[in-house]
C-alpha positions, 0 to 999 in steps of 0.5 A, spaced: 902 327 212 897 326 217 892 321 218 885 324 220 880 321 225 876 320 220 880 317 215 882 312 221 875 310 223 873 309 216 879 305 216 878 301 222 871 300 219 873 297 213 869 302 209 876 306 206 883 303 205 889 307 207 894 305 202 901 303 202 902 310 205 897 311 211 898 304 213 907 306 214 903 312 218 899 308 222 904 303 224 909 308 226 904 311 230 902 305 234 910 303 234 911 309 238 906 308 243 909 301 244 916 303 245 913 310 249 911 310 256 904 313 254 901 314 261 906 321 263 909 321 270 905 324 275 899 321 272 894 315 272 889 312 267 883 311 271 876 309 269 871 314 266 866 313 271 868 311 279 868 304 282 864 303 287 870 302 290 873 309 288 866 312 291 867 308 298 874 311 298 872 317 296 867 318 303 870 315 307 876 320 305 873 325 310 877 327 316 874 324 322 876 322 328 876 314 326 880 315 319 886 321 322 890 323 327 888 330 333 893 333 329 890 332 323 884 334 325 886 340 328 890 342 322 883 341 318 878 346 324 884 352 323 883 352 316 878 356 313 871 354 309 875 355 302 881 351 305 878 346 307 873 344 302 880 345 297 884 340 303 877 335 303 877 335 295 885 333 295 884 327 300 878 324 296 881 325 289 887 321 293 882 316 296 880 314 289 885 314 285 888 310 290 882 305 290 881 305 282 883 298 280 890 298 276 891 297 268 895 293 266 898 296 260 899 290 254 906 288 252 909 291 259 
């Protein structure tokens, strides 16, 4: 038996019980989340929208000769323009990953 997101608003609502039943169902789901680590590695829980902080992060990713080393832009002016637009992207998608502020998960 599942719960659907709709009986679970109308729940939340108060405008549906969910009986003996989909409470134990409720309560087992919310049980594994506790117990689970629900964030996967390699991945982070980021906010919808970019901080200011993310953004700043983001620009100033760019290789430049204040941020990266000659090697670094070397690298950066032998690569192609598909390359290198896919190299520019990574760093930013790091810069602000990096800058987006840690959520702290409840009971850990």
């Amino acid at each position: 038996m599942k719960i659907t997101d709709e009986a679970l608003n109308e729940a939340i609502e108060g405008t549906r019980k969910l009986g003996d039943i989909g409470l134990r169902l409720t309560l087992k789901e919310l049980r594994k989340l506790r117990d689970a680590d629900s964030i996967p590695k390699g991945y982070a829980l980021v906010p919808i929208a970019p901080t200011e902080d993310m953004v700043i992060a983001g620009f100033e990713s760019k290789p430049s000769v204040f941020n990266s080393s000659t090697d670094e832009l070397e690298r950066c002016e032998a690569m192609s323009g598909c390359e290198e637009a896919a190299h520019r992207a990574k760093l930013c998608w790091k810069a602000m990953i990096g800058a987006a502020s840690e959520v702290k998960m409840v009971g850990k």
